[in-house]
N, C-alpha and C positions, 0 to 999 in steps of 0.2 A: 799376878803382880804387874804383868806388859798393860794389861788391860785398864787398871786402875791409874797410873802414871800416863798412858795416854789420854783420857780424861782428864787430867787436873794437867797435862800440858797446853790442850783445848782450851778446857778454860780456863784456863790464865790469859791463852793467847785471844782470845777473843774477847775477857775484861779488857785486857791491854788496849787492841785498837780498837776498843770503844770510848778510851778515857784518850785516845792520845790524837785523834784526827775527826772528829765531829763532823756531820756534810754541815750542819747548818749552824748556823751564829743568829742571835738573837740581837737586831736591830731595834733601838728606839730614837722615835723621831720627838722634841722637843722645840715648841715653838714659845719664842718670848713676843706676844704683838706689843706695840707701844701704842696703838690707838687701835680700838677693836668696838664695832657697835653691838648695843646692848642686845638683841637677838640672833649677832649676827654665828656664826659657827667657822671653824678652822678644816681644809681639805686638805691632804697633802694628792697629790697628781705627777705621775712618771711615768717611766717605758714598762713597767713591771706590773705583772697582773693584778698582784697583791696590791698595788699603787695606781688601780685605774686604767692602765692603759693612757694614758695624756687624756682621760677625760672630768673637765674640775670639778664635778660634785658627787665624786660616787664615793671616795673614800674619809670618810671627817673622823676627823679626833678629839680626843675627849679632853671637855676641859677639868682642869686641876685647881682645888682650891686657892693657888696661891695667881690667879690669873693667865695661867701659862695654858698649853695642850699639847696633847701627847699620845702616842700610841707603839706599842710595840708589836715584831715583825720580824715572822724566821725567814731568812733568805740559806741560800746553800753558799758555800765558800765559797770563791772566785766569781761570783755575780757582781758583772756592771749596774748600780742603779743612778739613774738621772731623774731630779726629782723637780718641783718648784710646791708652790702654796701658796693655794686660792680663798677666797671664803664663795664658794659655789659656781664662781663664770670666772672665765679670763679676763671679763672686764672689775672684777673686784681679786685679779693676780696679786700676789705681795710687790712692792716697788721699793725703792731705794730712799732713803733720807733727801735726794736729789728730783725723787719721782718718775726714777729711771726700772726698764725690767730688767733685772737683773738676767745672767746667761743662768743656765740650766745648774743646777751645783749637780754634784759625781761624788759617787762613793764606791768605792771597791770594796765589796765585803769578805774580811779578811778576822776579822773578830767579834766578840761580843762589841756592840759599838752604841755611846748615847749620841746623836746628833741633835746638837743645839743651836738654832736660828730663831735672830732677832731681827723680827719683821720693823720696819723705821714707818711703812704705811701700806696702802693700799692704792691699786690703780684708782678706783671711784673715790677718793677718799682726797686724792689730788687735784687743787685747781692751778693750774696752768693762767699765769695774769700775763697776757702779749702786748703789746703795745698800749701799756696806760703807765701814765703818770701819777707817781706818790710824792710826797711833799708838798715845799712850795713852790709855786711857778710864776716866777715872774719876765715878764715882757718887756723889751727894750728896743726901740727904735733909734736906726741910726739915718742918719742924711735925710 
């Protein structure tokens, strides 16, 4: 009888902390571009192996029919990730509505988690107009 009740106390105890402290949480990344070229493909790039190493075209994600991209990704609980998104070089980096790079985004992996970012454009994708004149321009002398 000792012998049978230690078994089913075992495994109980080991169903238990299997369902109740998980090492690893399933991470997806979810990109919305607003202007995306027609060959071109989605990288995400971070400090995390699974994420490249910060190097922009190793890891690309997959597009979804509705125009978005996406990929999922076990991390272990309590992992720092710092991430951005590339389409293949730092020089086509995600940029800002403003045309600005954005800092690094951070995630502490703490749950199952969908991360959703809406790209506004792209570094290559921005033109920068300095010193030119739009409208009208008219000229006026005085004395």
């Amino acid at each position: 009888m000792e012998k049978i009740l230690f078994c089913f106390i075992t495994t109980f105890s080991l169903a238990f902390a299997q369902t109740q402290s998980p090492l690893e949480k399933q991470i997806t990344f979810r990109v919305l571009p607003q202007t995306m070229p027609d060959t071109a493909k989605v990288y995400i790039v971070g400090n995390h192996p699974q994420l490249g190493v910060w190097q922009p075209d190793v890891v690309a994600l997959a597009q979804e029919s509705d125009g978005s991209w996406s990929r999922t990704f076990s991390f272990k609980t309590g992992e720092t990730l710092e991430y951005k998104f590339t389409r293949d070089s730092w020089d086509n980096e995600a940029v800002s509505a403003e045309g600005e790079v954005p800092r690094n985004s951070v995630l502490h992996v703490r749950n199952d988690t969908t991360v959703v970012a809406a790209i506004a454009s792209w570094k290559d994708l921005r033109h920068k107009v300095e010193g030119q004149i739009t409208g009208t321009v008219k000229y006026t002398r005085y004395g």
